[in-house]
PDB file as gemmi writes it, atoms N, CA and C in Angstrom:
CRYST1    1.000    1.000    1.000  90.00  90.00  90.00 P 1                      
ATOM      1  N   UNK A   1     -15.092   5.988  -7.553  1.00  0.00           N  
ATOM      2  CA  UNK A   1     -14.238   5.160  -6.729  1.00  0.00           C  
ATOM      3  C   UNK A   1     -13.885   5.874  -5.425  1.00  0.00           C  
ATOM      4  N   UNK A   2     -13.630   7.618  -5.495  1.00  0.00           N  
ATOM      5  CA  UNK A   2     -13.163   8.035  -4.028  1.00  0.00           C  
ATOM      6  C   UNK A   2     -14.358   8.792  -3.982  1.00  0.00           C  
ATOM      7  N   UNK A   3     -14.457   8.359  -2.218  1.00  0.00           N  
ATOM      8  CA  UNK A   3     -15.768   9.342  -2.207  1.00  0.00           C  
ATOM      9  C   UNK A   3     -15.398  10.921  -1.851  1.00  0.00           C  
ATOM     10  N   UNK A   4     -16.112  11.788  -1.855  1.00  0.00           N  
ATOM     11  CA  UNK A   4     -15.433  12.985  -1.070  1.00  0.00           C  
ATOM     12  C   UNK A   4     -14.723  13.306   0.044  1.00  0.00           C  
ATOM     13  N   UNK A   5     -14.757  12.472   1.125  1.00  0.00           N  
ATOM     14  CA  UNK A   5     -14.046  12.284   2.269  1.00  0.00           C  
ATOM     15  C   UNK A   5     -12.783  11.573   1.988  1.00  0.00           C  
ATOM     16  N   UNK A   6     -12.991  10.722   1.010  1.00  0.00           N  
ATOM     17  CA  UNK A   6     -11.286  10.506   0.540  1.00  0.00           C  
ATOM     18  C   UNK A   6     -10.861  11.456  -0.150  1.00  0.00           C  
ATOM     19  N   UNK A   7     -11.402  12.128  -1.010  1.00  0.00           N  
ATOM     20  CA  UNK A   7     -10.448  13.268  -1.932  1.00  0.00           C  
ATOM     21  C   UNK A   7     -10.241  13.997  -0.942  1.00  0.00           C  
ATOM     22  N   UNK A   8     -10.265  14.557  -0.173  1.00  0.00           N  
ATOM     23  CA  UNK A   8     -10.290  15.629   0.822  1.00  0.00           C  
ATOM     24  C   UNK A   8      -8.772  15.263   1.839  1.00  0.00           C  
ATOM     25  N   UNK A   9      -9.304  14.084   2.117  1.00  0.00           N  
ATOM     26  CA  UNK A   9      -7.867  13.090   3.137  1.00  0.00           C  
ATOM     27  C   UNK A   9      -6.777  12.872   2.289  1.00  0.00           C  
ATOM     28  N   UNK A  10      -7.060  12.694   0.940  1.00  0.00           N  
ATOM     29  CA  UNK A  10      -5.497  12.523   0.146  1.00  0.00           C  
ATOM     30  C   UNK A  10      -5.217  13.825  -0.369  1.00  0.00           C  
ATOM     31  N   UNK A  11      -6.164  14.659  -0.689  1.00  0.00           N  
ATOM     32  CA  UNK A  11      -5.603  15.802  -0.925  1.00  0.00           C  
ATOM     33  C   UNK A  11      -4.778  16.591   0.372  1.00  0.00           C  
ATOM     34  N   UNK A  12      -4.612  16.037   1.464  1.00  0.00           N  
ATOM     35  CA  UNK A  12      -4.373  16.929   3.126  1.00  0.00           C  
ATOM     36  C   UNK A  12      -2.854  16.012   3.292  1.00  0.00           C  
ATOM     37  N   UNK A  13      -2.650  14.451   2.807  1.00  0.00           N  
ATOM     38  CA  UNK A  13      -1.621  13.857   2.700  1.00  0.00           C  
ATOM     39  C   UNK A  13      -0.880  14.254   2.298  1.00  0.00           C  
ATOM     40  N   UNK A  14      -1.338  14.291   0.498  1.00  0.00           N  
ATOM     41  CA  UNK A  14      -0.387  14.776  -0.464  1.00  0.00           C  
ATOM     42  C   UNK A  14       0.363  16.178  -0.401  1.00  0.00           C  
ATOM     43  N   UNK A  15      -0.573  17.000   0.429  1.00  0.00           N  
ATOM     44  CA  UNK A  15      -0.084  18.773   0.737  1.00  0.00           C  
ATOM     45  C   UNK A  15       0.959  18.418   1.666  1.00  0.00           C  
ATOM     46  N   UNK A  16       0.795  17.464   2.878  1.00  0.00           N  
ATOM     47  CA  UNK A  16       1.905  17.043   3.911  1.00  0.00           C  
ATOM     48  C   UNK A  16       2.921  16.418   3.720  1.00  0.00           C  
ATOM     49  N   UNK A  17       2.791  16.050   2.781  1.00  0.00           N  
ATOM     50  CA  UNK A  17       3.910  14.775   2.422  1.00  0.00           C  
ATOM     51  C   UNK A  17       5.120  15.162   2.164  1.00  0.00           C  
ATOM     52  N   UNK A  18       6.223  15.192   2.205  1.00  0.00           N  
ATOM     53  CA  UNK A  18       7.607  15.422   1.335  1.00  0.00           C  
ATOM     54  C   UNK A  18       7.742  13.985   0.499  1.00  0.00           C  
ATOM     55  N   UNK A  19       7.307  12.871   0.987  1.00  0.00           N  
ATOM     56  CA  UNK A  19       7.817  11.289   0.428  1.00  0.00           C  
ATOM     57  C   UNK A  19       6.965  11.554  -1.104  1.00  0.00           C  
ATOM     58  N   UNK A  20       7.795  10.553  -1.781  1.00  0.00           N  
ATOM     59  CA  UNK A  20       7.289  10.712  -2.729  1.00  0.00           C  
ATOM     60  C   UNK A  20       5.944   9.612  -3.367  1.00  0.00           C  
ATOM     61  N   UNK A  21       5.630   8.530  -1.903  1.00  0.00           N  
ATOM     62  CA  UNK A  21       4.286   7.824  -2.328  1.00  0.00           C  
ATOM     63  C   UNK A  21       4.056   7.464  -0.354  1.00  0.00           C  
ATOM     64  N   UNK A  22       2.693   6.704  -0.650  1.00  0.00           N  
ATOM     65  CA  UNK A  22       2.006   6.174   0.150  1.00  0.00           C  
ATOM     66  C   UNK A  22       0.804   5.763   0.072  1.00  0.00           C  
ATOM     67  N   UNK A  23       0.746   4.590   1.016  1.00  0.00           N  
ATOM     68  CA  UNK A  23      -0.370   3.201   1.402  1.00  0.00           C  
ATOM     69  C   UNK A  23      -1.598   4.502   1.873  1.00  0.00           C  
ATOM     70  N   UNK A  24      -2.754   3.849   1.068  1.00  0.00           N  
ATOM     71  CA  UNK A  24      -4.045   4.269   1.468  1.00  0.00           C  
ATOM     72  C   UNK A  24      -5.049   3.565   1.703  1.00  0.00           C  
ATOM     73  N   UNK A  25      -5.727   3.500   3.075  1.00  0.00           N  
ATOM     74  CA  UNK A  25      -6.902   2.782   2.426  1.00  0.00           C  
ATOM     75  C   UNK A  25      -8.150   3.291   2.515  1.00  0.00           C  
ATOM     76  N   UNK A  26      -8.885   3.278   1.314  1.00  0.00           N  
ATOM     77  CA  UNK A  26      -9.859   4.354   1.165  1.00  0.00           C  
ATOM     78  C   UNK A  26     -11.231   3.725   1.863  1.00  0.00           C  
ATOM     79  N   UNK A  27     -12.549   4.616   2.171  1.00  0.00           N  
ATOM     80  CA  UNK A  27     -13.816   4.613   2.782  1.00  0.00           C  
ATOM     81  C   UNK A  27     -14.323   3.295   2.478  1.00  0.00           C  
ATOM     82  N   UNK A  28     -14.208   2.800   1.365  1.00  0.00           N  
ATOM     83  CA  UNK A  28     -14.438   1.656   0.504  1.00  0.00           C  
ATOM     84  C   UNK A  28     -13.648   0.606   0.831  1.00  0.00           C  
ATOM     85  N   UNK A  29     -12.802   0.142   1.506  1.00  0.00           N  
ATOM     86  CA  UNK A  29     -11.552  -0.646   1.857  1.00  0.00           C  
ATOM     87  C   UNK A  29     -10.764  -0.880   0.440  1.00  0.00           C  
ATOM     88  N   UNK A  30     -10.466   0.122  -0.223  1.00  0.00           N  
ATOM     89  CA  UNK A  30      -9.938   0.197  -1.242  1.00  0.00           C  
ATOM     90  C   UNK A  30      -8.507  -0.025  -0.908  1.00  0.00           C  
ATOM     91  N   UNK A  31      -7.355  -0.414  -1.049  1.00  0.00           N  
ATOM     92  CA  UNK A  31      -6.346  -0.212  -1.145  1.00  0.00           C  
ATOM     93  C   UNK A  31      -5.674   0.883  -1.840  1.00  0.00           C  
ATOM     94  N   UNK A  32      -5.139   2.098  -1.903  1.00  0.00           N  
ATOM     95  CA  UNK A  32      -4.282   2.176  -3.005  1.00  0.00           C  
ATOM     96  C   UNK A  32      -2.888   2.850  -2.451  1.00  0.00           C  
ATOM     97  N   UNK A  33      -2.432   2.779  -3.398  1.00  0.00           N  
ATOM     98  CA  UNK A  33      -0.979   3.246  -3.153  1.00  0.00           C  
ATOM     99  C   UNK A  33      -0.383   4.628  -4.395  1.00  0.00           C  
ATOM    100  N   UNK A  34      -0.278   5.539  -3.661  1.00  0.00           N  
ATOM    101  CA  UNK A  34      -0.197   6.681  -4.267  1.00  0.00           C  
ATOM    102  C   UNK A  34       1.049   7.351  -4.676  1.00  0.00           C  
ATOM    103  N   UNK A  35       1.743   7.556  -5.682  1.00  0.00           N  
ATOM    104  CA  UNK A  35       2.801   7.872  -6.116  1.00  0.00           C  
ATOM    105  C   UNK A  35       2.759   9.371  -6.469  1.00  0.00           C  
ATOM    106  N   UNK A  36       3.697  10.441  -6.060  1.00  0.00           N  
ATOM    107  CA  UNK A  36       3.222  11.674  -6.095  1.00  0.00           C  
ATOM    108  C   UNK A  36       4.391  12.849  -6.362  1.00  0.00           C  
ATOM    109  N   UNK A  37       4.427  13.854  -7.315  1.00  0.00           N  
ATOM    110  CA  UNK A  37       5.288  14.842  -6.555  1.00  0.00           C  
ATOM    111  C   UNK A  37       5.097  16.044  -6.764  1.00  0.00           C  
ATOM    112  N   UNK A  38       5.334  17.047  -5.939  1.00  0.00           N  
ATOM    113  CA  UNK A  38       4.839  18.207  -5.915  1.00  0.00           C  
ATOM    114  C   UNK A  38       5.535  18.956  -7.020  1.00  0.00           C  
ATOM    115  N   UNK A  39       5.318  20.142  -7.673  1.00  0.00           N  
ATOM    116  CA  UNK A  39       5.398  20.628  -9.135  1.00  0.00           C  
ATOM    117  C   UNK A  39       4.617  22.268  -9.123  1.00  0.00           C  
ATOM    118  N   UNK A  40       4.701  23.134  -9.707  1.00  0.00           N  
ATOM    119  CA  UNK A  40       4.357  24.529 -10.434  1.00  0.00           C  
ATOM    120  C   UNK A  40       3.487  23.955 -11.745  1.00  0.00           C  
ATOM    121  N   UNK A  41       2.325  24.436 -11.478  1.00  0.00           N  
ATOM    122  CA  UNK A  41       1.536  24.006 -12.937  1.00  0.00           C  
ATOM    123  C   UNK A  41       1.108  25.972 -13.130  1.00  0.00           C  
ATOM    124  N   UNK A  42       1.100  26.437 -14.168  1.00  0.00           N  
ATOM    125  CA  UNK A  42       0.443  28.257 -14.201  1.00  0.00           C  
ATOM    126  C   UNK A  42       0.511  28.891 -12.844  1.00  0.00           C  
ATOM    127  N   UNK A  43       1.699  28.708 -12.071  1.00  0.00           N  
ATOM    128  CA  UNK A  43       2.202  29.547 -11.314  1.00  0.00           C  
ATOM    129  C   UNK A  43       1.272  29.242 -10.176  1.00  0.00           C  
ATOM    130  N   UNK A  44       0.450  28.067 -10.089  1.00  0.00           N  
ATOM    131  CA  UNK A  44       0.138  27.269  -8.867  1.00  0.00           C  
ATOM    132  C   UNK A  44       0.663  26.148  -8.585  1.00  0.00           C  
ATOM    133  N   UNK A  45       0.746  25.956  -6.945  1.00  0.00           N  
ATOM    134  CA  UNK A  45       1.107  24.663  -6.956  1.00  0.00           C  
ATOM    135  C   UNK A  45       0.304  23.689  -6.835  1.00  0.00           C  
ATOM    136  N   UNK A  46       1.406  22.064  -7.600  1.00  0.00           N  
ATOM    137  CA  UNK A  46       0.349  20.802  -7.577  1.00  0.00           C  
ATOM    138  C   UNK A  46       0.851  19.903  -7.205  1.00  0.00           C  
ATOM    139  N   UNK A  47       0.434  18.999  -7.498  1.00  0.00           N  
ATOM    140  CA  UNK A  47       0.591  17.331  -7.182  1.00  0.00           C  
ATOM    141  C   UNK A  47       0.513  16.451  -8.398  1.00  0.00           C  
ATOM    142  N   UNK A  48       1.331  15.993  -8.804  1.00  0.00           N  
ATOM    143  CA  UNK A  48       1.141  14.949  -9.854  1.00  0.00           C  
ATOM    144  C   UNK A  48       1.323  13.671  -9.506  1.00  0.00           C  
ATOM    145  N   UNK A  49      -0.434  13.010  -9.699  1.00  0.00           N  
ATOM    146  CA  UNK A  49      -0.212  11.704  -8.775  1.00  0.00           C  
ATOM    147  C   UNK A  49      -0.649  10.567  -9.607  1.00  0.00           C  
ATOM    148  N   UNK A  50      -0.261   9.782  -8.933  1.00  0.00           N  
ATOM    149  CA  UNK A  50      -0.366   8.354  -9.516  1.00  0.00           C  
ATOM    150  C   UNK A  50      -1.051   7.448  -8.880  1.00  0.00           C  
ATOM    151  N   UNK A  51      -2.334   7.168  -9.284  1.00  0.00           N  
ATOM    152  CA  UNK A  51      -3.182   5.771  -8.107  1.00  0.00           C  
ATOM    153  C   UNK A  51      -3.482   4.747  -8.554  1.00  0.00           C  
ATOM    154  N   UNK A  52      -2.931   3.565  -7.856  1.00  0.00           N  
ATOM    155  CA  UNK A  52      -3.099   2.349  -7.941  1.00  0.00           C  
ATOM    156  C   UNK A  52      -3.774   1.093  -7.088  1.00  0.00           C  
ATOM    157  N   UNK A  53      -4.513   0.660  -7.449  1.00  0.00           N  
ATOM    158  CA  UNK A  53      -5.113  -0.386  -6.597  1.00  0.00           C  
ATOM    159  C   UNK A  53      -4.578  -1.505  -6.308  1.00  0.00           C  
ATOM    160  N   UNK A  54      -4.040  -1.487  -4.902  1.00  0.00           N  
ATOM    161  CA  UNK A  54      -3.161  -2.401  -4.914  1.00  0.00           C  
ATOM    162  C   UNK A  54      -3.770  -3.724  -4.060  1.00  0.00           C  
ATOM    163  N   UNK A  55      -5.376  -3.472  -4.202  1.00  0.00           N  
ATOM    164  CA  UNK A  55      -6.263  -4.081  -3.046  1.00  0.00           C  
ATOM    165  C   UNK A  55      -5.813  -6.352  -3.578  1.00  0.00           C  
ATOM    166  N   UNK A  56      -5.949  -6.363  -4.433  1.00  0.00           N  
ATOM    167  CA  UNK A  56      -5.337  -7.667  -5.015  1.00  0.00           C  
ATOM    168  C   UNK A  56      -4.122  -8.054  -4.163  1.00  0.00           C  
ATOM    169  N   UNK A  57      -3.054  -7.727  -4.263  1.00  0.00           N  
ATOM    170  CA  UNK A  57      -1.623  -7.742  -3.703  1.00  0.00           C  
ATOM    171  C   UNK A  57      -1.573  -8.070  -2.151  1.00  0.00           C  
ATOM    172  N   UNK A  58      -2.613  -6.617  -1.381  1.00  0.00           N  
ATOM    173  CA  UNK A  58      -2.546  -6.903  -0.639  1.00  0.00           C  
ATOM    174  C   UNK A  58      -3.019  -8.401   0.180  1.00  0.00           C  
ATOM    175  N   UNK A  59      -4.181  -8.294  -0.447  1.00  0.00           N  
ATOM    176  CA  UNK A  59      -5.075 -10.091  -0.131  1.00  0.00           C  
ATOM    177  C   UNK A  59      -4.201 -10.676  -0.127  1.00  0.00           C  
ATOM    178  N   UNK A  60      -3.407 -10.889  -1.464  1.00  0.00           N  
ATOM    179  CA  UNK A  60      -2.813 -12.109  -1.651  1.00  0.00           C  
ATOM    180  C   UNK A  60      -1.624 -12.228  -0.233  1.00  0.00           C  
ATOM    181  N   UNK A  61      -0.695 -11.129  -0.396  1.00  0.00           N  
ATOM    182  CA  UNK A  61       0.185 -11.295   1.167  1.00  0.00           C  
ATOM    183  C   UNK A  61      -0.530 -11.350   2.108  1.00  0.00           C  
ATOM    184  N   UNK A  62      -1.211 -11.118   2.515  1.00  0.00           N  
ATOM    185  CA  UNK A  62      -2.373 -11.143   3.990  1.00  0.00           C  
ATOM    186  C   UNK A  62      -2.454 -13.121   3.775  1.00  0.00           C  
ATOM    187  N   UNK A  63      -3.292 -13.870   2.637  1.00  0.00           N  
ATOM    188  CA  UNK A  63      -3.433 -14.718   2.805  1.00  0.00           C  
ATOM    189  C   UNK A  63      -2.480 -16.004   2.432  1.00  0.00           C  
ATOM    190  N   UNK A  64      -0.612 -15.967   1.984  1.00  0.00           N  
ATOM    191  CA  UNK A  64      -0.181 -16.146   1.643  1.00  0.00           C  
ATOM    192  C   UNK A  64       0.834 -15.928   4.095  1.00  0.00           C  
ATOM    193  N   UNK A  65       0.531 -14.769   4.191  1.00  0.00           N  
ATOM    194  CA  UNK A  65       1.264 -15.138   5.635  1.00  0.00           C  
ATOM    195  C   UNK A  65       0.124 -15.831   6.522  1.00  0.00           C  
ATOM    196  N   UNK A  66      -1.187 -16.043   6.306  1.00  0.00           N  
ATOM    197  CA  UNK A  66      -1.857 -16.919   7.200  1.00  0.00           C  
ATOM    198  C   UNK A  66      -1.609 -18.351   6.873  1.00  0.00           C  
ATOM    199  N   UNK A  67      -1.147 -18.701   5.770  1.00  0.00           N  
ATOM    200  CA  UNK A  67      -0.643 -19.845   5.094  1.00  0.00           C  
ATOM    201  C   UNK A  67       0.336 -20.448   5.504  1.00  0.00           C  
ATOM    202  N   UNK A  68       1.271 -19.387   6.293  1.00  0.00           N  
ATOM    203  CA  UNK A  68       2.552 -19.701   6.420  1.00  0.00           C  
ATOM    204  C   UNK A  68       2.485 -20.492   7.964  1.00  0.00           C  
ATOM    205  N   UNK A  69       3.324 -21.515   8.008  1.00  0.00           N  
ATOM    206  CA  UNK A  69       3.351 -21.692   9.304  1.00  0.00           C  
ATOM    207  C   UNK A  69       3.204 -20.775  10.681  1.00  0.00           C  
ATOM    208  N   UNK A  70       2.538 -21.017  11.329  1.00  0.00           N  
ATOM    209  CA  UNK A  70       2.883 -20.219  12.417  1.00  0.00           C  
ATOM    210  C   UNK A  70       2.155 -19.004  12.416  1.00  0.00           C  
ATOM    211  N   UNK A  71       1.242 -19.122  11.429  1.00  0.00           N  
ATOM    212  CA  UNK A  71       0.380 -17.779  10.825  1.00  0.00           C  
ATOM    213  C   UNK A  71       1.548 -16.521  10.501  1.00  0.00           C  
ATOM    214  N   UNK A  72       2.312 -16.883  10.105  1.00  0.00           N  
ATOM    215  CA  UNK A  72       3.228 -15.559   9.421  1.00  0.00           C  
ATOM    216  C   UNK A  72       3.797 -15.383  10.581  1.00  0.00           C  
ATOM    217  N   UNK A  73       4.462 -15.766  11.236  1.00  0.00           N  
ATOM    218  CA  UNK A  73       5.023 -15.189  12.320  1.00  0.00           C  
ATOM    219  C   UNK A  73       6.302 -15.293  12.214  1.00  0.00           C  
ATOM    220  N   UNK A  74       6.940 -15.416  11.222  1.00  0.00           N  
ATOM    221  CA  UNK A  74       8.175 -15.402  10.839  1.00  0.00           C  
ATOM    222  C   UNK A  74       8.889 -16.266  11.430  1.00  0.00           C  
ATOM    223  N   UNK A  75       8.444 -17.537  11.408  1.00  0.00           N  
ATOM    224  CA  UNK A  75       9.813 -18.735  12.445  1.00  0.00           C  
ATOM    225  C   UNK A  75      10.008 -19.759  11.372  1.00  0.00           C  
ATOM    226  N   UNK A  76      11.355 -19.743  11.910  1.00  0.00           N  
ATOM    227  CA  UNK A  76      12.145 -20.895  10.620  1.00  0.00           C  
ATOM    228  C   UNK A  76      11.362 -22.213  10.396  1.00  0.00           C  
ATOM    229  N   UNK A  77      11.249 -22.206   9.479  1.00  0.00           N  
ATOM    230  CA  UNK A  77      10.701 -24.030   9.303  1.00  0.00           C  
ATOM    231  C   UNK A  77      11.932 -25.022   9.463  1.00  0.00           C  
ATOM    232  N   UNK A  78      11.100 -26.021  10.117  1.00  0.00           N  
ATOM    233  CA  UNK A  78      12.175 -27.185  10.204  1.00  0.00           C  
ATOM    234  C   UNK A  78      11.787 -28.127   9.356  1.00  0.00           C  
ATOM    235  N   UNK A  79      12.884 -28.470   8.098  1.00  0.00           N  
ATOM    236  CA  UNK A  79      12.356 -29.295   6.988  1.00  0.00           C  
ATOM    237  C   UNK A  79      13.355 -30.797   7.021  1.00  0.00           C  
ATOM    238  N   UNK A  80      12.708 -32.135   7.370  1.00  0.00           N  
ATOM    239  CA  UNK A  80      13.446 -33.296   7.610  1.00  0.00           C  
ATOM    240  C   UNK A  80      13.698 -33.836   6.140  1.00  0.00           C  
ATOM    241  N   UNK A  81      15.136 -33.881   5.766  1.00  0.00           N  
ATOM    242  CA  UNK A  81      15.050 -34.435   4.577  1.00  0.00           C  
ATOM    243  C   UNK A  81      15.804 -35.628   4.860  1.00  0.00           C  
ATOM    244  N   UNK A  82      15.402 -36.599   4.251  1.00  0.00           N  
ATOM    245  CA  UNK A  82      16.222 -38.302   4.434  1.00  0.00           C  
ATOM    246  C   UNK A  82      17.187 -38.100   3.871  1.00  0.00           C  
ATOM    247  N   UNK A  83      17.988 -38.979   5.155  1.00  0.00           N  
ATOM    248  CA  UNK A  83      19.916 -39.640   4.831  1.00  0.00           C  
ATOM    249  C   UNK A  83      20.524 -37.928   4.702  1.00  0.00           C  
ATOM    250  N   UNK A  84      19.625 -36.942   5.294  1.00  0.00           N  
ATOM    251  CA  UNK A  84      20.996 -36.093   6.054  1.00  0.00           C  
ATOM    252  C   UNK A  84      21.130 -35.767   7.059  1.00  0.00           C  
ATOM    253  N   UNK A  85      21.307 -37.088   7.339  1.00  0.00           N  
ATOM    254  CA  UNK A  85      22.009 -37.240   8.927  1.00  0.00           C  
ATOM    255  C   UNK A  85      23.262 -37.598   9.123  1.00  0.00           C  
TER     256      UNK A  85                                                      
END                                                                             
């Protein structure tokens, strides 16, 4: 699933990071979202991480705000309902 150029890029994240996750998107247009925290494993340090594909989710919001009026552009709908006037 990651090719070497992604292990390499999340391994350079995860060393940078203080947060404890973040949005990836891998060589593959993979989505994932990485949950992480740094730790002492035999008197080295690590990363204990968590990866998830969140490539589903994202589609769905991507095509769920083109749906939306206005292409997602966040403007109020105006909804006419009878006799409230």
């Amino acid at each position: 699933m990651l090719t070497h150029e992604d292990r390499q890029r999340l391994t350079q994240i995860i060393c940078g990071q203080q947060v404890n996750f973040v949005d990836v998107l891998t060589s593959n247009h993979t989505n994932l979202q990485i949950s992480f925290v740094h730790s002492r494993y035999r008197n080295e340090n690590v990363a204990i991480c968590v990866l998830v594909d969140v490539s589903a989710r994202v589609k769905m919001e991507e095509s769920l705000q083109e749906m939306a009026p206005g292409g997602g552009a966040g403007q109020p709908v105006e909804i006419d309902v009878p006799g409230d006037r």
